[in-house]
Structure formats: C-alpha cells, structure tokens
Biotite code that builds the C-alpha atoms (Angstrom):
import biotite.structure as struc

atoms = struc.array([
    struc.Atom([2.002, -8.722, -4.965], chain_id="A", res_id=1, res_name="UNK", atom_name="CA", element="C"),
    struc.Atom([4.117, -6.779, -2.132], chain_id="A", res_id=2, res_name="UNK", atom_name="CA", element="C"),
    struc.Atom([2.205, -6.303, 0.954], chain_id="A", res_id=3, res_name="UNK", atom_name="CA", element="C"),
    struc.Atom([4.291, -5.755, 3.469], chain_id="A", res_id=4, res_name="UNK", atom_name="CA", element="C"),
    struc.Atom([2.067, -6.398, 6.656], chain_id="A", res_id=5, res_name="UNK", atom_name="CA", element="C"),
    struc.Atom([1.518, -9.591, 5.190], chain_id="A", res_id=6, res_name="UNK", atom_name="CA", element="C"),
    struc.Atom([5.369, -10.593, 4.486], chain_id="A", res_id=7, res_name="UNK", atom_name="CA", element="C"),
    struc.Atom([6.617, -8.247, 7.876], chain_id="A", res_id=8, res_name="UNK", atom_name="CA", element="C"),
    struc.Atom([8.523, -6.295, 5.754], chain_id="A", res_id=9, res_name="UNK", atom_name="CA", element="C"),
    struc.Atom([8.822, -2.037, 5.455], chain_id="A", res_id=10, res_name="UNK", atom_name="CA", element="C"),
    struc.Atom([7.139, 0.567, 3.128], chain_id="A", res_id=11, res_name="UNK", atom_name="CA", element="C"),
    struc.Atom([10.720, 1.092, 2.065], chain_id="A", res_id=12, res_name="UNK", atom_name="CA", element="C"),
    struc.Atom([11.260, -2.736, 1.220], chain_id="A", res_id=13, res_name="UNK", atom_name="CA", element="C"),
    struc.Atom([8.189, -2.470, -0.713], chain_id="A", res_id=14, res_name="UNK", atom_name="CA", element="C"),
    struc.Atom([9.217, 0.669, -2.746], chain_id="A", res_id=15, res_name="UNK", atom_name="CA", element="C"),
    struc.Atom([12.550, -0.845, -3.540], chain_id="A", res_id=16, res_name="UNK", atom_name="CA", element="C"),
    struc.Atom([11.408, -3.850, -4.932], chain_id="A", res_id=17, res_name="UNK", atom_name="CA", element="C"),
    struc.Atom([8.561, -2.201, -7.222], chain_id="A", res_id=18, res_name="UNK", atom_name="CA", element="C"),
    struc.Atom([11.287, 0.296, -8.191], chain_id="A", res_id=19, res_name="UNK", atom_name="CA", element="C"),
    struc.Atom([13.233, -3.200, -9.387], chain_id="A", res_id=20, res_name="UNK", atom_name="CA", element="C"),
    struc.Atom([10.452, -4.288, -11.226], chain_id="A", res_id=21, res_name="UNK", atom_name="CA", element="C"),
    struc.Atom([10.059, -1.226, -13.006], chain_id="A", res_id=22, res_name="UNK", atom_name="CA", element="C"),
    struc.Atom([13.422, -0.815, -14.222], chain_id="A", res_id=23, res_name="UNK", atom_name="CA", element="C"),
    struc.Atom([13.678, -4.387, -15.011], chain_id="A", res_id=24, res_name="UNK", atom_name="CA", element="C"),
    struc.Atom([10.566, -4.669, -16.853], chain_id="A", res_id=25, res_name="UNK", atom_name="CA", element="C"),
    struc.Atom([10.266, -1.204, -18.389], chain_id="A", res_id=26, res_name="UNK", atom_name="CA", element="C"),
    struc.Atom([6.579, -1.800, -17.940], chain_id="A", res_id=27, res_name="UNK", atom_name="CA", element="C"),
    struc.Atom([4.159, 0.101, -15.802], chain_id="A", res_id=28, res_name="UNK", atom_name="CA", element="C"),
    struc.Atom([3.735, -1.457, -12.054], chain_id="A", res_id=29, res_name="UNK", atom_name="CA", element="C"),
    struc.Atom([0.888, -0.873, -9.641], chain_id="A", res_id=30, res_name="UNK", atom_name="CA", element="C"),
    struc.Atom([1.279, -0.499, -5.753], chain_id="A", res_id=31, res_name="UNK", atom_name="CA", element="C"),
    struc.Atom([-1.011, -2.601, -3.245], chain_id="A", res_id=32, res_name="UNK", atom_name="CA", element="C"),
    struc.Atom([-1.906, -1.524, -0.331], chain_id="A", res_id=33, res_name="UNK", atom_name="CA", element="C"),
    struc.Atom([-3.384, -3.315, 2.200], chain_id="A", res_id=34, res_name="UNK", atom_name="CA", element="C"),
    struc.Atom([-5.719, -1.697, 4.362], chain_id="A", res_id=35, res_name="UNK", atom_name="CA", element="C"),
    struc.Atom([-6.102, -4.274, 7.792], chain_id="A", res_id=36, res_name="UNK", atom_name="CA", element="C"),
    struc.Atom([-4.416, -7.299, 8.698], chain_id="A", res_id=37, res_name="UNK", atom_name="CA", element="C"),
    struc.Atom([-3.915, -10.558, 7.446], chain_id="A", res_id=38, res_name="UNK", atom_name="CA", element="C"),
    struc.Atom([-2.678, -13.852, 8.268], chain_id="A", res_id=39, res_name="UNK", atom_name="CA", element="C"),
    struc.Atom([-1.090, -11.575, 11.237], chain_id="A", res_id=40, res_name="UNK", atom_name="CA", element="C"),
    struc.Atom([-1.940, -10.398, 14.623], chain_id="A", res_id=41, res_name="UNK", atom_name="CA", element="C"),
    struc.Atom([-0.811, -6.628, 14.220], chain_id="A", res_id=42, res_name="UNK", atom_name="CA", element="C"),
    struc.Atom([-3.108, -3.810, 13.514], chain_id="A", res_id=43, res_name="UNK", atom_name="CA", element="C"),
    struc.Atom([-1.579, -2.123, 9.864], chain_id="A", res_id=44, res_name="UNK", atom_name="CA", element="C"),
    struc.Atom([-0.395, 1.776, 11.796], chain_id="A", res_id=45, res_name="UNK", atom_name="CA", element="C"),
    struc.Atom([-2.266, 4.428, 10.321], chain_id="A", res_id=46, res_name="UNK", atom_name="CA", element="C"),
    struc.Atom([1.262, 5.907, 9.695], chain_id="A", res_id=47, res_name="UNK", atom_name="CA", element="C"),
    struc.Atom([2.507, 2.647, 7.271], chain_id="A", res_id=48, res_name="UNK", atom_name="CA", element="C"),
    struc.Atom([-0.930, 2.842, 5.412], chain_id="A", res_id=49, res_name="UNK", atom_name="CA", element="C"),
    struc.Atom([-0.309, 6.259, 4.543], chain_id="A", res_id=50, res_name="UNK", atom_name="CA", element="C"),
    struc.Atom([3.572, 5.423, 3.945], chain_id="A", res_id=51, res_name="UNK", atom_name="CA", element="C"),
    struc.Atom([2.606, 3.332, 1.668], chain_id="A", res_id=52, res_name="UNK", atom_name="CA", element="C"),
    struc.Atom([-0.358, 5.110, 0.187], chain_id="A", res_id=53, res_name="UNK", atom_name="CA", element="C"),
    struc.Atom([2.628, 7.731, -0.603], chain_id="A", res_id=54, res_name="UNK", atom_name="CA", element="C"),
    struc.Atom([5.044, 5.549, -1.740], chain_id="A", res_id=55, res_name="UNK", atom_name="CA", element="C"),
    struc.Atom([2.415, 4.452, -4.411], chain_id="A", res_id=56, res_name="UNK", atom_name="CA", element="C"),
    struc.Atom([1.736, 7.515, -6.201], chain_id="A", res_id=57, res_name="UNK", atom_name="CA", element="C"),
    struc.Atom([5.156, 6.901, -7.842], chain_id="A", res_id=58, res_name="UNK", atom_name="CA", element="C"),
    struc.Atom([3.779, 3.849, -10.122], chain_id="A", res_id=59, res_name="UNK", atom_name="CA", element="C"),
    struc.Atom([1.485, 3.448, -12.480], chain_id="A", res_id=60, res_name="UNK", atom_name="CA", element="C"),
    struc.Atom([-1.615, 3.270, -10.192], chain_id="A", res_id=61, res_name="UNK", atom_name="CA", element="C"),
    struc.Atom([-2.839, 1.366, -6.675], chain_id="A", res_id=62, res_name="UNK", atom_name="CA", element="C"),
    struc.Atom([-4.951, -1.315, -5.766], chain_id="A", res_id=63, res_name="UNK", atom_name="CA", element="C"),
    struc.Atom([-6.577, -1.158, -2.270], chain_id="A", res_id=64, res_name="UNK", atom_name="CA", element="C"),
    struc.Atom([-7.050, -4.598, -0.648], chain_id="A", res_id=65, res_name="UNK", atom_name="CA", element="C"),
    struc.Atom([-9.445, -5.127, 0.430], chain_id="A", res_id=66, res_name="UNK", atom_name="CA", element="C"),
    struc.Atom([-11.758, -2.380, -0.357], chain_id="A", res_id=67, res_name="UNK", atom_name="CA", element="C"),
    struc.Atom([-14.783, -3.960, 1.962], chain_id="A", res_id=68, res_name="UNK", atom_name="CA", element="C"),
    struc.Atom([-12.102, -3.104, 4.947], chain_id="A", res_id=69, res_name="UNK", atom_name="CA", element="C"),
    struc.Atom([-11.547, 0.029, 3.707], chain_id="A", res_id=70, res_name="UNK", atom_name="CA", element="C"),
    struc.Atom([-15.333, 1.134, 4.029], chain_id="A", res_id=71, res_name="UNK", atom_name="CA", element="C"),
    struc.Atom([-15.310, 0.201, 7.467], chain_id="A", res_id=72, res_name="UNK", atom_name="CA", element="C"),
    struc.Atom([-12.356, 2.004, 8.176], chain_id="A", res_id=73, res_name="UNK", atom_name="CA", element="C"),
    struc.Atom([-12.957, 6.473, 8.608], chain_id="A", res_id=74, res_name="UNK", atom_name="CA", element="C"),
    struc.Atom([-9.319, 7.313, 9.744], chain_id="A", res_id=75, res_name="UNK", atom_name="CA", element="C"),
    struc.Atom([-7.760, 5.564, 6.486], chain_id="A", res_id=76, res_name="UNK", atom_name="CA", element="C"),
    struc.Atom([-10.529, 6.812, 4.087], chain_id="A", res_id=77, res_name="UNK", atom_name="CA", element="C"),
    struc.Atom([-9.764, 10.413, 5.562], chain_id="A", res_id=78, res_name="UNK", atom_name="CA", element="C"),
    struc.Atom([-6.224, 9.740, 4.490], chain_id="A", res_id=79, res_name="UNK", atom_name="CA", element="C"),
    struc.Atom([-6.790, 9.010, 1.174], chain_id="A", res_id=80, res_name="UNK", atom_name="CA", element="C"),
    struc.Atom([-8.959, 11.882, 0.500], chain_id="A", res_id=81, res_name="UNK", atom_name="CA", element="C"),
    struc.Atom([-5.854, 13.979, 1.559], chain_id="A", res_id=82, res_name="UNK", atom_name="CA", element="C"),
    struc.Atom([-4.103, 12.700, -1.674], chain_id="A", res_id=83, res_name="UNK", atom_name="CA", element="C"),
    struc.Atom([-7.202, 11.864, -4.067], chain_id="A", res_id=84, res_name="UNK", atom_name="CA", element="C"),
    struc.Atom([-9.327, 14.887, -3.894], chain_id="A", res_id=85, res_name="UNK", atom_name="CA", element="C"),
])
C-alpha cells in the first residue's frame, strides 16, 4: 500500500512505483487514496487528493481509505463526483 501522506512522499512517487509494479508483475494494481491524515500532523491538500484521485484512474481500480472520512468530508466527495459521474 502507497499512501503518500502517510510515507511524506508525492502523487508522482506514488504513480511511479505502481507503474513498477505493473510492469513487473503484469498483473492488475489498484491505487489508494487516502482521504485525511494519519500518523501525521498535515491536513491531505484538496489539490494532492485529487492528484492522486487522477493518477489512479490509470490502474485497475481505487480504494478510498478510509471511506468513514470520506463521508464527513463535502469538498473531496465533490471531487470525486467530477470523475465518477
């Protein structure tokens, strides 16, 4: 599991390393993404969520973590609906 708020690391980070997994495994991969912190201080920018929301749509599917922090969250619903209406 890649979630970059968690390890401090970049969408981009993240996208490279599921793109190595990919090729290595020839196997579909699914993209987390993390909707509020964890184990860190900093807020998640609506801007990475939606990086990475975008950045997921190239694998196989993505798993929102966790969804009860999704439901409390409007701005990052609102930003999915963009891309899964």
């Amino acid at each position: 599991m890649a979630f970059t708020h968690i390890l401090q690391q970049t969408p981009e980070w993240k996208k490279a390393l599921l793109s190595d997994v990919k090729n290595i495994t020839r196997k579909p991969v699914i993209s987390y993404l993390q909707v509020e912190k964890v184990y860190q201080s900093k807020e998640i920018p609506l801007q990475q969520f939606e990086d990475e929301l975008k950045a997921g749509l190239d694998y196989a599917g993505i798993s929102i973590f966790c969804y009860e922090h999704l439901i409390e969250s409007a701005e990052k619903i609102e930003i999915l609906k963009k891309y899964f209406r």
